[in-house]
C-alpha beads as a LAMMPS data file, in Angstrom:
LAMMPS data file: protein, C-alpha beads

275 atoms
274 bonds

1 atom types
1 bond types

-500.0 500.0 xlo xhi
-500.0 500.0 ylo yhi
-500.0 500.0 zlo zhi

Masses

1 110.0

Atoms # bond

1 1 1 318.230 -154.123 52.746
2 1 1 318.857 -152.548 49.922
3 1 1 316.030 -151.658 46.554
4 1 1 318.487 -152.645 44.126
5 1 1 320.039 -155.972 45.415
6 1 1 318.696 -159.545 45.987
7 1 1 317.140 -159.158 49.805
8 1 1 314.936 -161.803 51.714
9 1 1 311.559 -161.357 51.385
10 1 1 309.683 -158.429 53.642
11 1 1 308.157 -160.655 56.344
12 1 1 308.868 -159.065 59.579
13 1 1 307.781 -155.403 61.239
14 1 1 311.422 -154.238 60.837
15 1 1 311.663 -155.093 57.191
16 1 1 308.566 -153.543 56.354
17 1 1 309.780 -149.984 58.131
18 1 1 312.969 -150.510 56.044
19 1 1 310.893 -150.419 52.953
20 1 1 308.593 -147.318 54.302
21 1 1 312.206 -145.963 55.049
22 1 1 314.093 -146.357 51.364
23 1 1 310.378 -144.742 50.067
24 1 1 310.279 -141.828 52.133
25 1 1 313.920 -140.990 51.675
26 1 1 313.560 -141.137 47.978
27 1 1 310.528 -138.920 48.027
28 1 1 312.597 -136.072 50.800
29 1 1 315.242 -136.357 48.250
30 1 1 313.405 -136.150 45.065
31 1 1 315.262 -139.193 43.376
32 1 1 313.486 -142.265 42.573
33 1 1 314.200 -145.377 42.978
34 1 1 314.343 -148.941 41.606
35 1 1 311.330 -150.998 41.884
36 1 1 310.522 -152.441 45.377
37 1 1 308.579 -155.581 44.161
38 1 1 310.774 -158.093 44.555
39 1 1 311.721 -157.540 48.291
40 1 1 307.807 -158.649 49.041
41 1 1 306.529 -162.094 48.919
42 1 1 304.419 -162.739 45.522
43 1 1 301.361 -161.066 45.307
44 1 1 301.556 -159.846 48.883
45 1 1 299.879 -156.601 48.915
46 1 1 298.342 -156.653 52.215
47 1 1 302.621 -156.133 53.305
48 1 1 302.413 -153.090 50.502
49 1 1 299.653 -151.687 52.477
50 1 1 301.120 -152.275 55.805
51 1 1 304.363 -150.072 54.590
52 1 1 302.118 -147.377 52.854
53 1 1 300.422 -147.074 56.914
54 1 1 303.724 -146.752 58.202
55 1 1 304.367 -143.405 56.301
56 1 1 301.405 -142.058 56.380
57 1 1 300.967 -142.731 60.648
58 1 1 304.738 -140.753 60.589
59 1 1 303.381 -137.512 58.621
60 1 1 300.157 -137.465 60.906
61 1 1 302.967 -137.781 64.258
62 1 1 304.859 -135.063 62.573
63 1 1 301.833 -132.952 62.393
64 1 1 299.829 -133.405 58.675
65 1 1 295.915 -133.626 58.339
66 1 1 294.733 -136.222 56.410
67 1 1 291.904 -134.578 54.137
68 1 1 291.169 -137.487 52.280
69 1 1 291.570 -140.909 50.342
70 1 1 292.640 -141.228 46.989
71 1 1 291.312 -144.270 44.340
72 1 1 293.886 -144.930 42.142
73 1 1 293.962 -147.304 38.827
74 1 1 290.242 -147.516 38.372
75 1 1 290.590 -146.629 34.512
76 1 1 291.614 -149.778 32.001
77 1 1 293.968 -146.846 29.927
78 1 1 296.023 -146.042 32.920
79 1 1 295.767 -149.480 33.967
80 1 1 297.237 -150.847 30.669
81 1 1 299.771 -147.910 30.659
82 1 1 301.320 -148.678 33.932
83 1 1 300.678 -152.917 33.314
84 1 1 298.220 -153.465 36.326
85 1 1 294.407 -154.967 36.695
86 1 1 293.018 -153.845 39.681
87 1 1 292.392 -150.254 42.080
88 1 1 294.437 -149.476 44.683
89 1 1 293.994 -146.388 47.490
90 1 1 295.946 -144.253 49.279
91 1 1 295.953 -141.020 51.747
92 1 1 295.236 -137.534 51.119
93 1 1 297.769 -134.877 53.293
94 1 1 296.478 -131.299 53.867
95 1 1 299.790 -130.313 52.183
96 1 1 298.882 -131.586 48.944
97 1 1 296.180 -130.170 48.581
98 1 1 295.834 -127.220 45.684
99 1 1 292.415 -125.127 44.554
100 1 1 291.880 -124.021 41.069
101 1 1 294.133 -121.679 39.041
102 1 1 297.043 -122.288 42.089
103 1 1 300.255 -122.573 40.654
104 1 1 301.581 -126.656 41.606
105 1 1 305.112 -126.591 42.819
106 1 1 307.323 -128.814 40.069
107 1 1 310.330 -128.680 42.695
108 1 1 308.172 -130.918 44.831
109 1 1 307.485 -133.577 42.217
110 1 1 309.835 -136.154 40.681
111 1 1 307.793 -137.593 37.746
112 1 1 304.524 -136.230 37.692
113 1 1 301.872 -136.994 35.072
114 1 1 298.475 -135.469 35.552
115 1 1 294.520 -136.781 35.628
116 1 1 291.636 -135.843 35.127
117 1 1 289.172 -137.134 38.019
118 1 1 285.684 -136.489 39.853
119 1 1 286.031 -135.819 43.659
120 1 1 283.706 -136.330 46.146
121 1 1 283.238 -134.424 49.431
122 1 1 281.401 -135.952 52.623
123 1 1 278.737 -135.161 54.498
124 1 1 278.322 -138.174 56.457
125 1 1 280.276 -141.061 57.500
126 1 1 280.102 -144.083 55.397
127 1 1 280.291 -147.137 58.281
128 1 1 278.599 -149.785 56.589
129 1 1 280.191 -152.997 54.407
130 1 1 278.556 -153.031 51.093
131 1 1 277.052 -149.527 50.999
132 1 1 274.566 -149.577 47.859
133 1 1 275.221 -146.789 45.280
134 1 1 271.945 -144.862 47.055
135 1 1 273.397 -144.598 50.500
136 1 1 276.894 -143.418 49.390
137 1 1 274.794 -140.675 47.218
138 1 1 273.226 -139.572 50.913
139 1 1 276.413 -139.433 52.385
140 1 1 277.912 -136.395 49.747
141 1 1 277.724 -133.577 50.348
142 1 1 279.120 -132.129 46.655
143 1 1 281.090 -132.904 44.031
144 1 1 283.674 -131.194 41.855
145 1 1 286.264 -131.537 38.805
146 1 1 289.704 -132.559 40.334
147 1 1 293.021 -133.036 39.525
148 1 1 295.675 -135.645 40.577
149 1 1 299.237 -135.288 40.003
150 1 1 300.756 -138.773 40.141
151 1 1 304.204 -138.331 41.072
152 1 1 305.732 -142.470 41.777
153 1 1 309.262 -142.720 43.530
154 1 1 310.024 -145.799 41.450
155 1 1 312.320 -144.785 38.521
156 1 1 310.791 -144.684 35.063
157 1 1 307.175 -145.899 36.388
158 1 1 308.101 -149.023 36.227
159 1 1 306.114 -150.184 38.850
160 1 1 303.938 -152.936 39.796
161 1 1 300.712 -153.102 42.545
162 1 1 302.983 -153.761 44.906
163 1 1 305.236 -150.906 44.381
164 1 1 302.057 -148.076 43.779
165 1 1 300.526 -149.493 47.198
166 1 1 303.333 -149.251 48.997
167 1 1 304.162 -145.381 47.961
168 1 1 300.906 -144.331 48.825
169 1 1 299.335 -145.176 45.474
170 1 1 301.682 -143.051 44.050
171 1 1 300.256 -139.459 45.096
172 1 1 301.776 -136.297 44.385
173 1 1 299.396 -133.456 44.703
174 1 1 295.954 -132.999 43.999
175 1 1 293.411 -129.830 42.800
176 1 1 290.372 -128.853 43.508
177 1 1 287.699 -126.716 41.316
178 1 1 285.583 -124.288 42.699
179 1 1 282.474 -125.158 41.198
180 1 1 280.252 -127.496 43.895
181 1 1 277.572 -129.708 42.818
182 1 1 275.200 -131.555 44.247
183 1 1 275.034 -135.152 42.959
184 1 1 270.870 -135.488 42.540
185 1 1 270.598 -135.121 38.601
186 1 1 274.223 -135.462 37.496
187 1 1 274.592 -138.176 34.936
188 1 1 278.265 -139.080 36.314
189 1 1 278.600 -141.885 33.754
190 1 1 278.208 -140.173 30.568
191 1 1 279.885 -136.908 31.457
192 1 1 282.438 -136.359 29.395
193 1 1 285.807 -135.120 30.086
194 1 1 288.739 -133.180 27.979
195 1 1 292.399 -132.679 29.456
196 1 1 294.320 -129.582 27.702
197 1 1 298.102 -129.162 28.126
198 1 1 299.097 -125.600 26.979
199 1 1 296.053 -125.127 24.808
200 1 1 295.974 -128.160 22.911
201 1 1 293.837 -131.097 23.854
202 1 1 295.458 -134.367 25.208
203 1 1 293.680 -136.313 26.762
204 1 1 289.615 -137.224 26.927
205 1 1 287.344 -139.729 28.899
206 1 1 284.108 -140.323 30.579
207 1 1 282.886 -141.092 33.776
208 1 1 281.824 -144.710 32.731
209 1 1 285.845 -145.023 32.521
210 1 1 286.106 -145.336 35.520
211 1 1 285.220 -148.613 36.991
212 1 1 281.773 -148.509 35.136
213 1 1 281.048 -145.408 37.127
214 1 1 282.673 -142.716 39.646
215 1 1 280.339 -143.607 42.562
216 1 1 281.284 -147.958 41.375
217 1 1 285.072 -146.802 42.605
218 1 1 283.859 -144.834 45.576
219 1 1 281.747 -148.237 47.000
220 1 1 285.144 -150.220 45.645
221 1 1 287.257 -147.804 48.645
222 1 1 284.696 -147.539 51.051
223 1 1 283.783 -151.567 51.308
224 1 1 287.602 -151.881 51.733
225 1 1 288.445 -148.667 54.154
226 1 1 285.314 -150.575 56.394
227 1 1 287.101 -153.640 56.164
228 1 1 290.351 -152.336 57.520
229 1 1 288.671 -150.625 60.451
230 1 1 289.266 -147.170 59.222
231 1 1 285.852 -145.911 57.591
232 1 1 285.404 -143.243 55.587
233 1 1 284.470 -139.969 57.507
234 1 1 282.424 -136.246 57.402
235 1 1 284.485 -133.879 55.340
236 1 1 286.902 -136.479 53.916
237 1 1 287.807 -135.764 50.097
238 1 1 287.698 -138.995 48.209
239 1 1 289.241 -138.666 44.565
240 1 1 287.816 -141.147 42.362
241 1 1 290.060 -142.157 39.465
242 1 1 291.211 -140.858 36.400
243 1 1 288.528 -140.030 33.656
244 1 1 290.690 -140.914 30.405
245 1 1 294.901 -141.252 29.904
246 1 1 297.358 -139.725 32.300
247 1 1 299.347 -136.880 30.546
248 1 1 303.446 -136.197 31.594
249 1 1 303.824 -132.894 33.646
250 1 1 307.031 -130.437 32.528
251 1 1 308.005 -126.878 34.543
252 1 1 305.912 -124.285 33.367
253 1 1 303.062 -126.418 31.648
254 1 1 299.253 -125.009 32.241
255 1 1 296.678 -127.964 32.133
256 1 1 292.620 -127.109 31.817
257 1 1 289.787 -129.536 32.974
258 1 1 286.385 -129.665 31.621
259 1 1 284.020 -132.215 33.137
260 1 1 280.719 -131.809 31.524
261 1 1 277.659 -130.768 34.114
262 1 1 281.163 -129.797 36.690
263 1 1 282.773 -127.029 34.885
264 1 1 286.404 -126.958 34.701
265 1 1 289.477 -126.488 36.507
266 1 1 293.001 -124.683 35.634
267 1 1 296.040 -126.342 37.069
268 1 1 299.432 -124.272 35.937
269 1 1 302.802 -125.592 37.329
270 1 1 305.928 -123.371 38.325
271 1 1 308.504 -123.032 35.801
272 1 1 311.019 -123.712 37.918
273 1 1 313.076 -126.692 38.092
274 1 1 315.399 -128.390 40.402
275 1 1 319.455 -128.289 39.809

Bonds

1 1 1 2
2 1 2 3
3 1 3 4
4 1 4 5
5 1 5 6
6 1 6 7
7 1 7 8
8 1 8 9
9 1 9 10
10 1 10 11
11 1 11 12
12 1 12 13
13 1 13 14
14 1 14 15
15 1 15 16
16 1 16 17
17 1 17 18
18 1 18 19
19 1 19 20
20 1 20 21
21 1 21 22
22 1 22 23
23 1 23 24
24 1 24 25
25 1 25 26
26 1 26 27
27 1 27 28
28 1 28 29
29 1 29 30
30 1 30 31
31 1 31 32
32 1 32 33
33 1 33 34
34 1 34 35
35 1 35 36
36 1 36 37
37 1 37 38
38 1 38 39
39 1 39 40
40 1 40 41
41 1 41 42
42 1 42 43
43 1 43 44
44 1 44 45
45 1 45 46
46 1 46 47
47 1 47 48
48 1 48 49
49 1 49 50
50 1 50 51
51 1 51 52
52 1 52 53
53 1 53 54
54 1 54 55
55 1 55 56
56 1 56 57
57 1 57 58
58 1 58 59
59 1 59 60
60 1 60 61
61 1 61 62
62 1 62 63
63 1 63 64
64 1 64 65
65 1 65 66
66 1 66 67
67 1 67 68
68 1 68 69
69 1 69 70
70 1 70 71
71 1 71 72
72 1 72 73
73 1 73 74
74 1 74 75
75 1 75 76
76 1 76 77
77 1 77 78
78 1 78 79
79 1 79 80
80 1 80 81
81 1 81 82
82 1 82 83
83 1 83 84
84 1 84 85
85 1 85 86
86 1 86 87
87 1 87 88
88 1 88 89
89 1 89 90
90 1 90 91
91 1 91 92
92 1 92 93
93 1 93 94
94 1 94 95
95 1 95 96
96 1 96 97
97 1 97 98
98 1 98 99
99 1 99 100
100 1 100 101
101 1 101 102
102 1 102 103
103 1 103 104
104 1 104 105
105 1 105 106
106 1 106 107
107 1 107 108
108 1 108 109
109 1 109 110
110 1 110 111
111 1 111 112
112 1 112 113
113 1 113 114
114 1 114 115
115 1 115 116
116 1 116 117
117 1 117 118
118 1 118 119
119 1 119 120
120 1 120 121
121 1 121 122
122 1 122 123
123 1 123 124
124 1 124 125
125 1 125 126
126 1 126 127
127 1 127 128
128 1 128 129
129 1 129 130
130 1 130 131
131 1 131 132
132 1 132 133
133 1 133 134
134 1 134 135
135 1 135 136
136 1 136 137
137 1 137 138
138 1 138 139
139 1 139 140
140 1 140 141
141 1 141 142
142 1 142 143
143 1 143 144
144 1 144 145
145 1 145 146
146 1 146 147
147 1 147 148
148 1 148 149
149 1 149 150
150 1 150 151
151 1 151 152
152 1 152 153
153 1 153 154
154 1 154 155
155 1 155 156
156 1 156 157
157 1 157 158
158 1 158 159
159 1 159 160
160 1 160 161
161 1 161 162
162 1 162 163
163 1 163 164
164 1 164 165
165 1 165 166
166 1 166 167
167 1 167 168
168 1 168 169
169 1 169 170
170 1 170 171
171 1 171 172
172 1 172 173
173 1 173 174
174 1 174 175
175 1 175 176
176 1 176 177
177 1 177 178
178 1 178 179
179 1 179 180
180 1 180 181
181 1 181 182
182 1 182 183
183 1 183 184
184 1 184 185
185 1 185 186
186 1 186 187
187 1 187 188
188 1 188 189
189 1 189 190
190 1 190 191
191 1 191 192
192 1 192 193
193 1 193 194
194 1 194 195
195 1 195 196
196 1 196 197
197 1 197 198
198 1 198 199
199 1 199 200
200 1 200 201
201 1 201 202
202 1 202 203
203 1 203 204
204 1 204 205
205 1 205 206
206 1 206 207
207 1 207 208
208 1 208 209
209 1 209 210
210 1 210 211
211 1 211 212
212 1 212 213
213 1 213 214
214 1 214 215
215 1 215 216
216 1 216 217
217 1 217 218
218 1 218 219
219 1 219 220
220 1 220 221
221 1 221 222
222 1 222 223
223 1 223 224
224 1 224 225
225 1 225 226
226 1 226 227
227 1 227 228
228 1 228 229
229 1 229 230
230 1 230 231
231 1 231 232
232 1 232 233
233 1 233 234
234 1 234 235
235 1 235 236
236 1 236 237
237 1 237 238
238 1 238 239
239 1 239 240
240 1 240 241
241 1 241 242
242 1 242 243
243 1 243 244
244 1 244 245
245 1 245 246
246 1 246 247
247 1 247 248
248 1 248 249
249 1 249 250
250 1 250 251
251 1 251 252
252 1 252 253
253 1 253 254
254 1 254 255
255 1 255 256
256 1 256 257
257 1 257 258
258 1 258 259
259 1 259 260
260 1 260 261
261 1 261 262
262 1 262 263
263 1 263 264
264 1 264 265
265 1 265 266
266 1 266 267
267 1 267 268
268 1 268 269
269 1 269 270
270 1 270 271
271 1 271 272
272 1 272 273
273 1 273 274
274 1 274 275
């Protein structure tokens, strides 16, 4: 099976671990790859998911913590940007993880583009189907600025759901700010957001851009993490979506994050690059 010739549709256990396989390589190797889409029957993202399990159960056998779930596509820009309609979610690796003011490693990345996003930390378990937006607030523990570095193994972002599912929602690295909050009092929908690259703004947003409301997308992932038998746990990380636009990455580039009522967060990249 190849990504870039005609190939019967991905129906079977094997053919789905051939797909997990072309995505992984192209990630070890740093070279994307041509969109997967058309090897997987129409519409058939519960296959996309299946193959984004796959990689993820092979970095926890090769010995990576998951920290946390990612929401991804919960804001209409990046939606319209990257020509989809509806979230997706992925998996959150210990390795990716970054805290304010670390320098992000470009020579791990392929075509990153940075957002700005809420994260939530928590406290309890979330078990139950349909959680209302008061007993996901009792099950945080705090919440911060973040950063996600989208970083898709299909050439060019040209990707569809099926393709951003499948690679893990398309998850680079993330950061962390140091600044914890609790959530009783914050007016998540109306905080505004501003993304600087180098000094000069370039991208803003507000937490009502995402799906209505940060906490809307954190109900959206746990209702479906319940539903697939893996619930959201104590101390899991969940990043929420992007605030406003995602912004292109280059070696050497310094982003700041101000989330009104959070504070901000400094994410610099190395300036080196890969031969």
């Amino acid at each position: 099976m190849s990504s870039g010739s005609a190939a019967e549709h991905v129906n079977t256990p094997m053919q789905e671990i051939e797909v997990a396989r072309l995505l992984l390589e192209a990630r070890r190797e740093r070279r994307p790859i041509s969109s997967i889409a058309h090897l997987f029957p129409a519409g058939s993202l519960e296959a996309a998911y299946r193959v984004q399990k796959i990689n993820a159960d092979a970095a926890r056998a090769h010995g990576l913590r998951q920290v946390g779930r990612k929401i991804g596509l919960t804001s209409l820009s990046v939606q319209r940007q990257l020509g989809v309609d509806q979230p997706d979610c992925g998996v959150l690796f210990e390795d990716m993880w970054f805290s304010d003011g670390d320098v992000l490693p470009i020579e791990r990345l392929m075509q990153p583009r940075i957002e700005a996003e809420i994260a939530f930390v928590l406290g309890r378990d979330v078990t139950v189907d349909g959680a209302s937006h008061e007993q996901l607030q009792a099950a945080i523990d705090h919440v911060v600025v973040a950063a996600e570095i989208v970083d898709s193994a299909i050439a060019g972002w040209k990707i569809s759901l099926v393709d951003t599912v499948a690679d893990n929602a398309s998850c680079g690295l993330f950061a962390l700010g140091n600044q914890r909050h609790s959530i009783a009092g914050l007016d998540l929908r109306l905080c505004g957001m501003v993304l600087s690259r180098n000094g000069a703004d370039a991208s803003f947003g507000v937490g009502a851009a995402c799906l209505g409301h940060p906490l809307n997308a954190v109900k959206w992932l746990a209702d479906v993490a319940v539903r697939l038998g893996e619930p959201l746990r104590a101390g899991e990380i969940i990043l929420s979506g992007a605030l406003g636009s995602m912004v292109d990455v280059a070696a050497g580039d310094v982003f700041r994050i101000e989330v009104a009522g959070l504070g901000e967060l400094v994410v610099p990249f190395s300036a080196e690059t890969r031969s």
